[in-house]
GUTI-167284 format. One record per residue (C-alpha): residue number from 1; residue in one letter; x, y, z. Coordinates in steps of 0.05 Angstrom, whole numbers, plus 5000, padded with zeros to 4 digits. Layout:
! residues N
<site><num>NUM</num><residuo>A</residuo><x>X</x><y>Y</y><z>Z</z></site>
...
This chain:
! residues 201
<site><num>1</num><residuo>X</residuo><x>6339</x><y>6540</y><z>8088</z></site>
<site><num>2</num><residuo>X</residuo><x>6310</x><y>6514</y><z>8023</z></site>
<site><num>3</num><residuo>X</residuo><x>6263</x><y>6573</y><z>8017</z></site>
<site><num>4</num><residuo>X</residuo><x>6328</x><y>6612</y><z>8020</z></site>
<site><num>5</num><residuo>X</residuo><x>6370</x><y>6594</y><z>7968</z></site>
<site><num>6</num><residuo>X</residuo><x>6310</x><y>6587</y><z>7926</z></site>
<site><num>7</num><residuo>X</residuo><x>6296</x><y>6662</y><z>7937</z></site>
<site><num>8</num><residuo>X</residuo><x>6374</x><y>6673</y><z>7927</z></site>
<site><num>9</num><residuo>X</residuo><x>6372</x><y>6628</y><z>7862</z></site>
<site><num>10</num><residuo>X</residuo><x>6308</x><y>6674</y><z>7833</z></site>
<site><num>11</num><residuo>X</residuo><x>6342</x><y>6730</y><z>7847</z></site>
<site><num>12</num><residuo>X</residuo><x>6415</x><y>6719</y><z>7817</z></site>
<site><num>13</num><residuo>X</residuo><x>6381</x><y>6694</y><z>7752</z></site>
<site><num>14</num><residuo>X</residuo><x>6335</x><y>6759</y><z>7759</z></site>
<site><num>15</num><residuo>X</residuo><x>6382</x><y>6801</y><z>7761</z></site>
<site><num>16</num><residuo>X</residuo><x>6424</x><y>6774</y><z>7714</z></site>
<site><num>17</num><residuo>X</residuo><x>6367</x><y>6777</y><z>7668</z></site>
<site><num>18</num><residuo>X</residuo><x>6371</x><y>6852</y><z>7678</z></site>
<site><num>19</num><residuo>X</residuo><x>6444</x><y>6866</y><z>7664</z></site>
<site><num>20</num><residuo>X</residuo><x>6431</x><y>6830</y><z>7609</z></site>
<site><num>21</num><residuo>X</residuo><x>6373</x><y>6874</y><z>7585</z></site>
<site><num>22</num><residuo>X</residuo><x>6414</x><y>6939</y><z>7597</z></site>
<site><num>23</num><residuo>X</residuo><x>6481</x><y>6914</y><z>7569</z></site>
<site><num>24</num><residuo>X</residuo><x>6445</x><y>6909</y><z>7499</z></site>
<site><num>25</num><residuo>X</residuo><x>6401</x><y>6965</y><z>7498</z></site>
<site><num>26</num><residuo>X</residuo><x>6455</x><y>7008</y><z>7524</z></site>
<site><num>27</num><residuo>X</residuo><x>6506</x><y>6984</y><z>7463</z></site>
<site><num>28</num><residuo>X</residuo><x>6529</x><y>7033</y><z>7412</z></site>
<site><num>29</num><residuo>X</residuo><x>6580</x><y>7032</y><z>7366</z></site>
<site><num>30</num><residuo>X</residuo><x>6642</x><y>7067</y><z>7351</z></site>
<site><num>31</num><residuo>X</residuo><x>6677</x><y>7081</y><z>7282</z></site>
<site><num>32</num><residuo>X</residuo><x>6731</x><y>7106</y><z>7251</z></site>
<site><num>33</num><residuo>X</residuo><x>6731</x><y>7164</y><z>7193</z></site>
<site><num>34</num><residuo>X</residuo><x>6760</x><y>7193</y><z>7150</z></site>
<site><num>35</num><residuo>X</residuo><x>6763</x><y>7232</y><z>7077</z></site>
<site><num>36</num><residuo>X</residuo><x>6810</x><y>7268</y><z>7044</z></site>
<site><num>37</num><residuo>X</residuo><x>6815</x><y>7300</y><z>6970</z></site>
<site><num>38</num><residuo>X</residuo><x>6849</x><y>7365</y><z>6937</z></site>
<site><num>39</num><residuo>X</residuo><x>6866</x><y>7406</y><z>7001</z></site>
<site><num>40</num><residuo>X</residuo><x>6818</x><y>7368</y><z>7051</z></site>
<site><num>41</num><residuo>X</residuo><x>6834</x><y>7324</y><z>7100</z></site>
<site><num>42</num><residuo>X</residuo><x>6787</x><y>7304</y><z>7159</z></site>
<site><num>43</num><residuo>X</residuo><x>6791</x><y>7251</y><z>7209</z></site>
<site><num>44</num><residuo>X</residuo><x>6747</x><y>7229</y><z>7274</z></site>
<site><num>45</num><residuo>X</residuo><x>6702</x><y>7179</y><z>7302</z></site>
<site><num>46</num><residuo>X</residuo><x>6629</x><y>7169</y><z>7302</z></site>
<site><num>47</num><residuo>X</residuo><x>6581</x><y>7135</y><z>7358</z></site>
<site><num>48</num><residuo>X</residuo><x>6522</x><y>7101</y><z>7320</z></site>
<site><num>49</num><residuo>X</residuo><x>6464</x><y>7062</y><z>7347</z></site>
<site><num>50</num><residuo>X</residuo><x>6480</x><y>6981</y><z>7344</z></site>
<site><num>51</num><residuo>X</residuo><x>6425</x><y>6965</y><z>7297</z></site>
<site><num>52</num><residuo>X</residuo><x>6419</x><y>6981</y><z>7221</z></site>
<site><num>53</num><residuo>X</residuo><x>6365</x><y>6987</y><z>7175</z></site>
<site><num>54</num><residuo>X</residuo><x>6341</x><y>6936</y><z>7124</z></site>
<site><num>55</num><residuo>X</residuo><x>6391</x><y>6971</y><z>7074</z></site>
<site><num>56</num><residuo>X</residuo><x>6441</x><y>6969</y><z>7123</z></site>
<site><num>57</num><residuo>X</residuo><x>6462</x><y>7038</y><z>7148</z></site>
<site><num>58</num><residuo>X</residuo><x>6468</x><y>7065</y><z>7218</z></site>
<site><num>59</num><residuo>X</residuo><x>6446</x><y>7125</y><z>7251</z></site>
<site><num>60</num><residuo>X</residuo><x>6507</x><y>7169</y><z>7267</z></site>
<site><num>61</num><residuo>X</residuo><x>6484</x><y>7197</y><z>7345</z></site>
<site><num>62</num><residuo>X</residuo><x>6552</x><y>7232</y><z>7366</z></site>
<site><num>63</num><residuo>X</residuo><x>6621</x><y>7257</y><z>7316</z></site>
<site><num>64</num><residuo>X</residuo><x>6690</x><y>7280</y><z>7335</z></site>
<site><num>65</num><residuo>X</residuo><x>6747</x><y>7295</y><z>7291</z></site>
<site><num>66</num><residuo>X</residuo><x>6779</x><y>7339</y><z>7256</z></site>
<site><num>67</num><residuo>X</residuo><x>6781</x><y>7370</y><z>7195</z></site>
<site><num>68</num><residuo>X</residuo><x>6842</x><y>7410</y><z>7157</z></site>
<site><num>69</num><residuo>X</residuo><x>6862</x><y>7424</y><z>7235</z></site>
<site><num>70</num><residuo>X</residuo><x>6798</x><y>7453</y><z>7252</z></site>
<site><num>71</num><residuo>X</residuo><x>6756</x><y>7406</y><z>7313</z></site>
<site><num>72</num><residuo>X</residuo><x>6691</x><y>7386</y><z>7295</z></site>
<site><num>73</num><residuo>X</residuo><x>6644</x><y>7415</y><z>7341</z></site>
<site><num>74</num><residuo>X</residuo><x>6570</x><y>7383</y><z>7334</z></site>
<site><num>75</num><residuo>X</residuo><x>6532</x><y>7336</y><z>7283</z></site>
<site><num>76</num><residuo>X</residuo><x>6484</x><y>7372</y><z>7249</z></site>
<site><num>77</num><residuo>X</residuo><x>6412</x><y>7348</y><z>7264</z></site>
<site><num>78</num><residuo>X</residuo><x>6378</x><y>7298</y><z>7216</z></site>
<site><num>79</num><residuo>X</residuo><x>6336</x><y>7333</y><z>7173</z></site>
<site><num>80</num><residuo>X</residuo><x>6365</x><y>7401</y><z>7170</z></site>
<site><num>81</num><residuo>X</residuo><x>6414</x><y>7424</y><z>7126</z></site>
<site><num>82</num><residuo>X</residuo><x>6484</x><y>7457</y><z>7138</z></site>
<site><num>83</num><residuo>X</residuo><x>6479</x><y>7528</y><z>7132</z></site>
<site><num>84</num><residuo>X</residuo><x>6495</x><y>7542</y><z>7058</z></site>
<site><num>85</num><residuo>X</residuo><x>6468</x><y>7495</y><z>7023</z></site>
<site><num>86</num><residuo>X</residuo><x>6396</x><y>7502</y><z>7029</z></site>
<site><num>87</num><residuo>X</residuo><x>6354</x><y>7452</y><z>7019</z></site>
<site><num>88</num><residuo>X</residuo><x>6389</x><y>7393</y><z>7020</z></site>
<site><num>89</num><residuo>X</residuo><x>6378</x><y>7355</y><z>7091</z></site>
<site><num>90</num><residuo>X</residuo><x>6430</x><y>7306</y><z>7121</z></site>
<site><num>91</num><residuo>X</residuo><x>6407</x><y>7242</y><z>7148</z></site>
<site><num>92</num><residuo>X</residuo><x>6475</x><y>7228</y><z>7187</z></site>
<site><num>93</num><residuo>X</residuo><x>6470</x><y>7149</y><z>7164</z></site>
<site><num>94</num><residuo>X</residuo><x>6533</x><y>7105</y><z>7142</z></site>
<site><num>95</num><residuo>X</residuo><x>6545</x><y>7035</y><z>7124</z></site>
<site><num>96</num><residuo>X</residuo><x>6593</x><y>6972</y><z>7121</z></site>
<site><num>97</num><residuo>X</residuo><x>6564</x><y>6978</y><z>7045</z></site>
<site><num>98</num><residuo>X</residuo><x>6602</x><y>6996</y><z>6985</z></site>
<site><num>99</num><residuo>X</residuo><x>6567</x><y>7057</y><z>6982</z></site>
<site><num>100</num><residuo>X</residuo><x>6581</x><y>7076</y><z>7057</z></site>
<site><num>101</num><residuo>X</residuo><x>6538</x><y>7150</y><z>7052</z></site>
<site><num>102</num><residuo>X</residuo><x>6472</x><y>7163</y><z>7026</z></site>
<site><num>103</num><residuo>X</residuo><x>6454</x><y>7217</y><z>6971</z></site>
<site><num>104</num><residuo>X</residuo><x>6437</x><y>7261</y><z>7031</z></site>
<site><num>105</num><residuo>X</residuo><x>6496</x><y>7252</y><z>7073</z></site>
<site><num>106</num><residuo>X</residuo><x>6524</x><y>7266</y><z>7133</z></site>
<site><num>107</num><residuo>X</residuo><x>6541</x><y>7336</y><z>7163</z></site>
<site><num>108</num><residuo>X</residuo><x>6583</x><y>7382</y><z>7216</z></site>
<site><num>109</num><residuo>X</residuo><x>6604</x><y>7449</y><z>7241</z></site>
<site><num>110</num><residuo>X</residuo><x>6682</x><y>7466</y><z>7260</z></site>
<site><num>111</num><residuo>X</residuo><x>6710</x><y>7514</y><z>7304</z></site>
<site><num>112</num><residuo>X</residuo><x>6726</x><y>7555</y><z>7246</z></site>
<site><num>113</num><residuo>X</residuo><x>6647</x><y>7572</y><z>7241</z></site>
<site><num>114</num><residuo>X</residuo><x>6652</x><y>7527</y><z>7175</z></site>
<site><num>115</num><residuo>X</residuo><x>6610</x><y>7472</y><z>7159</z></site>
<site><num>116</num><residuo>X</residuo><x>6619</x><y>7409</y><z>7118</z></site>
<site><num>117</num><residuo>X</residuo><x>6570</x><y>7351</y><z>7088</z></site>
<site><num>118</num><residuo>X</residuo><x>6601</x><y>7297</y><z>7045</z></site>
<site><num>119</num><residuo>X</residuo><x>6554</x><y>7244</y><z>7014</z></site>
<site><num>120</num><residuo>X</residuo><x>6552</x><y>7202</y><z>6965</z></site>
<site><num>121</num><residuo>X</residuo><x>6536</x><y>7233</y><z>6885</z></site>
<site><num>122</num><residuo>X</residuo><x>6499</x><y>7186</y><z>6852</z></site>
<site><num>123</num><residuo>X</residuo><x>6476</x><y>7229</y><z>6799</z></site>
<site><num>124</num><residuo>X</residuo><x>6555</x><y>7235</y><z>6771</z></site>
<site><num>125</num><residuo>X</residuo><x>6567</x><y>7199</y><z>6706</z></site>
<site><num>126</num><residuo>X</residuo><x>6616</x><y>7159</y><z>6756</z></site>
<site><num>127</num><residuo>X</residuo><x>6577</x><y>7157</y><z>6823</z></site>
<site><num>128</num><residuo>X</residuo><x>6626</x><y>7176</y><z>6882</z></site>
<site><num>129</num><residuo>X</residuo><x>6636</x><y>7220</y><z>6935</z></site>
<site><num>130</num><residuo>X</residuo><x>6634</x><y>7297</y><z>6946</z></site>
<site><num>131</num><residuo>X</residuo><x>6645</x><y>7343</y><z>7003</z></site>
<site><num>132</num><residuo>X</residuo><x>6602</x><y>7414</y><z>7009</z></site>
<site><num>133</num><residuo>X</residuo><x>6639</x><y>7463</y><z>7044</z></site>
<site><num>134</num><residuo>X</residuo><x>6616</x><y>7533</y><z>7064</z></site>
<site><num>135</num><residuo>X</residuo><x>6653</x><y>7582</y><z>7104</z></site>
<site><num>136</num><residuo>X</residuo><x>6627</x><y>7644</y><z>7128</z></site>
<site><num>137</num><residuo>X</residuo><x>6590</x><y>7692</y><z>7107</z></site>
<site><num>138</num><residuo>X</residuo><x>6543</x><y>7631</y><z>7099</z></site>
<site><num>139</num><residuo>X</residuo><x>6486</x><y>7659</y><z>7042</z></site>
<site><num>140</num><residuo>X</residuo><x>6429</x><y>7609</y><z>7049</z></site>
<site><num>141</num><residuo>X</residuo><x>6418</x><y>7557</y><z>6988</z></site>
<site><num>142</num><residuo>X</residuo><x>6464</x><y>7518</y><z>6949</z></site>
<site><num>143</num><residuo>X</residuo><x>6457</x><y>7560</y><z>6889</z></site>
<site><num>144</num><residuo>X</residuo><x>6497</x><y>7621</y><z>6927</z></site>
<site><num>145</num><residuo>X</residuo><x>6561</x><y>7582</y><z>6938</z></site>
<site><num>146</num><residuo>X</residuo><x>6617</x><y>7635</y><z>6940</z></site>
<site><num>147</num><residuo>X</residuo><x>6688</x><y>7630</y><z>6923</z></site>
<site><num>148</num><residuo>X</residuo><x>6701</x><y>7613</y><z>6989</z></site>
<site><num>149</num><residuo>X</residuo><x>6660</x><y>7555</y><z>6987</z></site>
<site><num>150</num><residuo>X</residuo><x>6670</x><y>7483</y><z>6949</z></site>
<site><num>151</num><residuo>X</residuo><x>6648</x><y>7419</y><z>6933</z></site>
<site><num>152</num><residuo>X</residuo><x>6696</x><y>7378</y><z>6913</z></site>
<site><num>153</num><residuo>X</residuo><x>6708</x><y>7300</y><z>6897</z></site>
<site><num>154</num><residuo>X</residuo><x>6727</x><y>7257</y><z>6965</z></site>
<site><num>155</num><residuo>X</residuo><x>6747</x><y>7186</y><z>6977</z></site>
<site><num>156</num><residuo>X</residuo><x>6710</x><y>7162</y><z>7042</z></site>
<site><num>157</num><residuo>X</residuo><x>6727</x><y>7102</y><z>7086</z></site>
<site><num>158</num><residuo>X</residuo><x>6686</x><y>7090</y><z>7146</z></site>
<site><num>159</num><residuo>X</residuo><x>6690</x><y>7025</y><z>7198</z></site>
<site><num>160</num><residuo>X</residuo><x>6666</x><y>7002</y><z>7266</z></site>
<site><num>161</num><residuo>X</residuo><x>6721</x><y>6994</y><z>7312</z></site>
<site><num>162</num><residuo>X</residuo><x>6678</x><y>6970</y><z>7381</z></site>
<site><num>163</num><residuo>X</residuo><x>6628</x><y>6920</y><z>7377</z></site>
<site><num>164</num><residuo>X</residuo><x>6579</x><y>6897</y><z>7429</z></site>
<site><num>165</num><residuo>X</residuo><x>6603</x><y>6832</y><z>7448</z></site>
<site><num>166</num><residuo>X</residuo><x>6532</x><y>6787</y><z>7463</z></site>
<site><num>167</num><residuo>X</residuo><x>6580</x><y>6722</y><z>7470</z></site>
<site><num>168</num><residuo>X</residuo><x>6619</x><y>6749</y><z>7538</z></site>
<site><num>169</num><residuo>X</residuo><x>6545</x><y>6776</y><z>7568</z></site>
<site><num>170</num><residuo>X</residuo><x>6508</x><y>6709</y><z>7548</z></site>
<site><num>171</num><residuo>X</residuo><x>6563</x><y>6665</y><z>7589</z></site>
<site><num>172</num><residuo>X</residuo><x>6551</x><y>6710</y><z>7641</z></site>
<site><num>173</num><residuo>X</residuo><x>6479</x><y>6700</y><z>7646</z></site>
<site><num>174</num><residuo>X</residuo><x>6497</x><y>6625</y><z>7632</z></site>
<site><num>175</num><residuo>X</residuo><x>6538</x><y>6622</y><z>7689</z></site>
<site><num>176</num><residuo>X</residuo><x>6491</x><y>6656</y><z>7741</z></site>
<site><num>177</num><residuo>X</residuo><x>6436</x><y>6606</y><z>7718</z></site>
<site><num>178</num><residuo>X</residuo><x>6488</x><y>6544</y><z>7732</z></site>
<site><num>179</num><residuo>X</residuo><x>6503</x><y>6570</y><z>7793</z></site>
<site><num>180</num><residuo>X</residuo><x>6429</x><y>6562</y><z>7818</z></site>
<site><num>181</num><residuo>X</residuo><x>6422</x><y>6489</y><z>7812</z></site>
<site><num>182</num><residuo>X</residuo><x>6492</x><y>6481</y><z>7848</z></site>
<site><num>183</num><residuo>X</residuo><x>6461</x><y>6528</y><z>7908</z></site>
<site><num>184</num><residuo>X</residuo><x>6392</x><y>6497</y><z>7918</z></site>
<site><num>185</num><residuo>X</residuo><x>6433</x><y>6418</y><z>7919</z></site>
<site><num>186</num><residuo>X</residuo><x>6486</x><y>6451</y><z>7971</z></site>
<site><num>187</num><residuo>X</residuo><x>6426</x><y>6464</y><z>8014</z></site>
<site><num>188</num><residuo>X</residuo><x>6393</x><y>6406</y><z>8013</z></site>
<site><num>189</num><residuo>X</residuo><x>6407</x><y>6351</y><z>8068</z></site>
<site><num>190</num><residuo>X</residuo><x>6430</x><y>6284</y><z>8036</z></site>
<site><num>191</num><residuo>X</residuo><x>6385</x><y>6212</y><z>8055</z></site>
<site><num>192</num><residuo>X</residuo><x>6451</x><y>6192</y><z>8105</z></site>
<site><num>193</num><residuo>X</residuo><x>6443</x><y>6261</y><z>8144</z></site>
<site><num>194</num><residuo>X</residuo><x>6378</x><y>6246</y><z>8149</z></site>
<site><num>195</num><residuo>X</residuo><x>6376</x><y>6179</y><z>8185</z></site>
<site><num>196</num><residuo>X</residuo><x>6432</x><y>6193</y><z>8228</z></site>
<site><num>197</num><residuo>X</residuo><x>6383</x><y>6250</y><z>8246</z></site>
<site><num>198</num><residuo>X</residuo><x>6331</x><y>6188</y><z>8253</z></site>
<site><num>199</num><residuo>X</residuo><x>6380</x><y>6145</y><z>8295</z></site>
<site><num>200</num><residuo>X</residuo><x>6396</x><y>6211</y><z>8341</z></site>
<site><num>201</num><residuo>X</residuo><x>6321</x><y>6217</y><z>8357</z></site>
């Protein structure tokens, strides 16, 4: 009996460990988007990874949105950039910083065939944020925007709206270990059962 709900006691606090484990590796988080300036407007959510990097920005994994009524259809990849304006990669990152975007920015296609990458212009006389646009037919490099193509000033506001909530897991886990004390002492005889069970025999 003892062995029992010791081997139920390891295994509650085992596998508690384990949902533990998962719970936090499996965290993302999700924020909200959006940008507008002269004849733009976009809007959406991003999925990031839960961790940042010593500067503190976040790798954008997954986008949604909209933008000027047009769905967003995929991220671009990190380290490519959108067709048009060659050679500038994106490195899909964003912050709870002042400066939210990084010189290289963030990017995306629409179901228009158009593609967009605003980041932040630090090399302004007053640093802020800018939007490329290019629409088809999409001329590789920068250099060869056409007049159906911009880049044009932005204001940018980014923020995480789900959180991984470490608190409500932890009482969990603190829980499952009280209850293993409480099991092993349920199974245990007490001294009077004992020598009644002395008297009996």
């Amino acid at each position: 009996m003892k062995n029992l709900a010791l081997l139920s006691a390891i295994a509650l606090t085992t596998t508690s460990g384990l949902v533990f484990g998962t719970i936090q590796t499996a965290s993302a988080l999700t924020w909200n988007w959006n940008y507008s300036g002269t004849g733009i407007e976009a809007i959406g959510t991003f999925t990031t990874d839960n961790t940042s990097d010593d500067l503190g920005f976040y790798q954008i994994l997954g986008i949604t949105g909209t933008r000027n009524g047009e769905t967003i259809t995929s991220l671009q990849p990190v380290g490519t950039p959108i067709p048009g304006n060659e050679p500038f990669n994106v490195d899909n990152l964003i912050s709870l910083n002042t400066q939210q975007l990084t010189g290289d920015g963030f990017g995306y296609s629409t179901s228009g065939g158009n593609y967009s990458s605003p980041f932040f212009a630090s090399f302004l006389p007053t640093p802020s944020y800018l939007e490329v646009f290019s629409v088809p037919p999409l001329i590789p490099g920068f250099e060869n925007l056409g007049t159906e193509d911009s880049e044009l000033p932005i204001s940018f506001s980014a923020s995480i709206i789900t959180i991984p909530e470490p608190t409500s897991i932890l009482s969990l886990f603190a829980l499952a270990t009280v209850g293993v004390p409480s099991a092993l002492k349920r199974n245990k005889p007490s001294k009077l059962t004992d020598k009644k069970l002395e008297q009996v025999s």
